[in-house]
Structures are given as structure tokens and as C-alpha cells.
N, C-alpha and C positions, 0 to 999 in steps of 0.2 A: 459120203455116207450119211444117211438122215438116220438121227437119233432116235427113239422114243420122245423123249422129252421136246424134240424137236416139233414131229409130230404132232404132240396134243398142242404145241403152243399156237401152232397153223392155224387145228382144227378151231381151237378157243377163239379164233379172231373172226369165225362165223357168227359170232354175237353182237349184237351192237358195244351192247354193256363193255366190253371187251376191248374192242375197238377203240374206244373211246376212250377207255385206261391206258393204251399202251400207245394212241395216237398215230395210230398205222392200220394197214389194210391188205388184201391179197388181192393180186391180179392173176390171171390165168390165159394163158394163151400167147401165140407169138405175136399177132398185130397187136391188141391190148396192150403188154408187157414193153415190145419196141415202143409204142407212140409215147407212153408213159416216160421211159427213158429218154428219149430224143427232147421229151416236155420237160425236165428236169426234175425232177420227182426225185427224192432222195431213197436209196434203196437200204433196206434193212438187212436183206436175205432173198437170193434166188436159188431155185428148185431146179434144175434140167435137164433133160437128158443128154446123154455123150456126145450129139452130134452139134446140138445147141450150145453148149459149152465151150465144144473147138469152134466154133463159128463167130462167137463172142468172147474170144479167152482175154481181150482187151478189158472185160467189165469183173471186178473184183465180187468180191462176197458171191464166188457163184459155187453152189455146191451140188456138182455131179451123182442123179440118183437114178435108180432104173424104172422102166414101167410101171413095178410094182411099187416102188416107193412113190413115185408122182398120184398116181391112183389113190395110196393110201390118205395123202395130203389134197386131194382135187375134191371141190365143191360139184363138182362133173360126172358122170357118167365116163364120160371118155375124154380123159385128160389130155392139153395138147402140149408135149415138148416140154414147156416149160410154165414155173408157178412160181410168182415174184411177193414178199412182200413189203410193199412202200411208206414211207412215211405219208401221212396226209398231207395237205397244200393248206396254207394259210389261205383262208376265204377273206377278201373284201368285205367288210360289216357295213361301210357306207358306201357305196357304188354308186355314180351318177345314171340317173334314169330319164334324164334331160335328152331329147331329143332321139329316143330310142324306144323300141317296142320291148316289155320284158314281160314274161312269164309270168303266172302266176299258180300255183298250185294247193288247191283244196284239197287233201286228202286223198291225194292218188298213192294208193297202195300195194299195187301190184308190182314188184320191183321190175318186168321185166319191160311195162309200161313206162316207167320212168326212166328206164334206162335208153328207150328208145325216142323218149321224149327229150331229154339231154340231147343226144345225137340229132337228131331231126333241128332243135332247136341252133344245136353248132351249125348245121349246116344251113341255116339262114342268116346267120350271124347275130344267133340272140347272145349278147355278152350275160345276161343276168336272168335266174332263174328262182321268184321267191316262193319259198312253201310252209305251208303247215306244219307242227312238229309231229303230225302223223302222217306226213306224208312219206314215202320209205324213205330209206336211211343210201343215201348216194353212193355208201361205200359198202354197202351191199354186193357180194357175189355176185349176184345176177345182174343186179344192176350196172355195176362198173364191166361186166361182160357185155349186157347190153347196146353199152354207149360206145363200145369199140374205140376207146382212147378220149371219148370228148370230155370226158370230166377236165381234160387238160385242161381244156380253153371255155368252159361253160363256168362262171362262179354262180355255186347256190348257198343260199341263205335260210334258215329254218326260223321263222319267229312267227306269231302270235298276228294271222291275218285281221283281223279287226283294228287293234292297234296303228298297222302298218299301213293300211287302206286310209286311215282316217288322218294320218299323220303326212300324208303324199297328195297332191293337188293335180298330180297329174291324170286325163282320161281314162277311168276302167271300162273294158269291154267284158261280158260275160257271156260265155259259152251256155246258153239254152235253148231248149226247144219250143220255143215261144220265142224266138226273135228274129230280126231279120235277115234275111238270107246275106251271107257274109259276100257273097258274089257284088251284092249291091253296093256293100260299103265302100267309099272312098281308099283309098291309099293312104297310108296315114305311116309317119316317122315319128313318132311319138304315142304310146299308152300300153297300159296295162292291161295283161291279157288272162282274166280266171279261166284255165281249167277245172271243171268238177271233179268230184269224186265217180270213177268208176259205175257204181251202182245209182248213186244218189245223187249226184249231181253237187250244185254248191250249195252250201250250208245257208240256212235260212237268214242269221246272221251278218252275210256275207254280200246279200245280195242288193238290202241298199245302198250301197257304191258305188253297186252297175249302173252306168250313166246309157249303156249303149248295149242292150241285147243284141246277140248272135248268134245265128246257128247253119247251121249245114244243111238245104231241102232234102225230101227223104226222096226217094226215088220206087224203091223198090220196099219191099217187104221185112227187112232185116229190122228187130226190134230196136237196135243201138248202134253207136257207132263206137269203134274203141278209142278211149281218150287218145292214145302216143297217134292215131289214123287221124282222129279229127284234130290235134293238133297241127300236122302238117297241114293238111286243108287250112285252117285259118290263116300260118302263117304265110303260104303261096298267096291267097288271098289280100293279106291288107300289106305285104310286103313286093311281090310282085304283079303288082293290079297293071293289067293289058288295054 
């Protein structure tokens, strides 16, 4: 039976602010929710419907509710099964960046961008993903729906890119349209990789570190390309070079 009080406390953790006082987050969905669990994610509270429940009645804190209640709790349209929520994961502050290609993220704000960016980056094997503190918030709904479980195995970092660029000796590459077609660049196991902002690209700030412009040729007509799309292209690009 879900409570009232149950309820708003769900709803409240749509906030960052929130999130961040009680140190936990909601997942949604059965792939999501299973990968999470199978990653070791410590669980707070699960949401699920009846068939979910006998299907899993191994996993504690599970509390049996109907459609209408998961509905009422879902950051969704149309809720699936079940709605978990997790304690966050201790993030890595100092990661080695030694011999590895990592992310970098300006101000990608679109959660559902980043969430696909997460995921795309799991599946190249980017271990480290660093961002802006406006870049959206990882434990974001959409985002952690996004990423279909990879916030498991992706560690992100939020600090202060200036700083962190200046303070790192290893090769930055930068995603602009003024640079060389990524097709051409070498294969490379080691550097750092700016993603732009959505609209605007990287921060002016930002851009003396770029040792190595990059960009994607245009083909056709389309004014842009979507960061989490051209993400993938880069990393196919400098991680599987044919």
C-alpha cells in the first residue's frame, strides 16, 4: 500500500535540491531498475506491481502497488512495472586518466542527451565522464532512464572545467565545426574529449586547451548535429579507427 506521504516523498526527489539532501534517487522501469540492482546499488524502496513482486519476492523493501499507484509515483507517462528508489554510488573524485580517452562535458543540458551520452559512452568503454556543474544533474529521471542502467559503470565528475583542464596535461580534443574531420585523426588511447553545449557549443573560456580541433563533415543539409549522435561518431572514430 503507498501512502500519501510516501508519495510526495517520491515526487520530492524530482528535484535536484532534494536528491542531494536525502542522497538517493528514482529509477523506473524493469531493465533500468534490474541492471541497477545486479550493480549493487543499495535500495531504499521499490514500487511494483503484483506480478513484479512474485517475480522478485527474493528482494526486500518491495512494496506492492497498482497501476494507479505506480502512475501516481512515475516521472512517466506510462509507468513500467516497477519504480525503485536508490541510494547514490560513491563517485571516484580522483580517477586515473592515464592511458585512456575521457569525456568531457560543457554544458550539455538536455537530460535526455546526457543520459544517452552516459550509455553510448559505456559502451565504448569510457570509464570517466567530467562535466560542468551545469551540465544536467545524472540522477535526473530522464537521464538515469536514458542511460538504461550505465550510470553503473560510467563515473561522472561535476567540477569547475577551467580548473580541471589546466590542472591535467593530458591531450584535449574539441568538438567544433571548424576542425578536422575526425575520420582523419589517428587512433589514439589517451585524451580528453569537450563535448559542447547543445546550442552553443564550448565555452569561449574553454577553448584554449583545445590542442586538437574536431569535427564531424556535413553532408547534407541538417543545421546541427545532436550532441549524444555526435558523441558516438567521435568515439567510433578515435577508438575504433579501421
Amino acid at each position: 500500500m503507498l501512502s500519501r506521504n510516501e508519495a510526495k516523498y517520491i515526487q520530492s526527489l524530482g528535484h535536484k535540491k532534494n536528491r542531494d539532501n536525502e542522497g538517493c534517487f528514482v529509477a523506473e522501469g524493469v531493465k533500468v531498475v534490474d541492471e541497477l540492482i545486479q550493480s549493487g546499488f543499495a535500495i531504499r524502496k521499490i514500487y511494483a506491481l503484483k506480478k513484479w513482486a512474485a517475480d522478485n519476492s527474493d528482494i526486500k523493501d518491495v512494496i506492492e502497488v497498482d497501476e494507479a499507484g505506480l502512475k501516481r509515483i512515475s516521472n512517466f507517462e506510462t509507468p513500467n512495472k516497477v519504480i525503485a528508489v536508490f541510494e547514490k554510488k560513491k563517485l571516484r573524485q580522483s580517477p586515473d586518466f592515464n592511458n585512456k580517452i575521457t569525456l568531457v562535458l560543457d554544458g550539455i543540458q538536455d537530460p535526455g542527451n546526457l543520459g544517452t551520452i552516459i550509455r553510448t559512452a559505456d559502451w565504448f568503454g569510457i570509464e570517466n565522464i567530467i562535466a560542468s556543474p551545469d551540465t544536467a544533474d545524472i540522477y535526473n529521471a530522464k537521464v538515469v532512464q536514458s542511460t538504461m542502467g550505465s550510470i553503473a559503470r560510467v563515473n561522472m565528475i561535476y567540477t569547475d572545467l577551467d580548473g580541471f583542464l589546466y590542472s591535467n596535461k593530458i591531450p584535449v580534443y574539441g568538438a567544433m565545426l571548424d576542425g578536422e574531420a575526425v575520420s582523419a585523426i589517428k587512433k589514439t588511447e589517451e585524451c580528453f574529449v569537450i563535448i559542447g553545449n547543445e546550442g552553443k557549443g564550448i565555452r569561449e573560456n574553454i577553448q584554449p586547451y583545445i590542442q586538437k580541433k574536431i569535427s564531424i563533415p556535413k553532408i547534407g543539409n541538417a543545421e546541427s548535429l545532436n550532441a549524444a549522435v555526435a558523441t558516438g561518431i567521435i568515439l567510433y572514430s578515435l577508438k575504433i579507427k579501421i
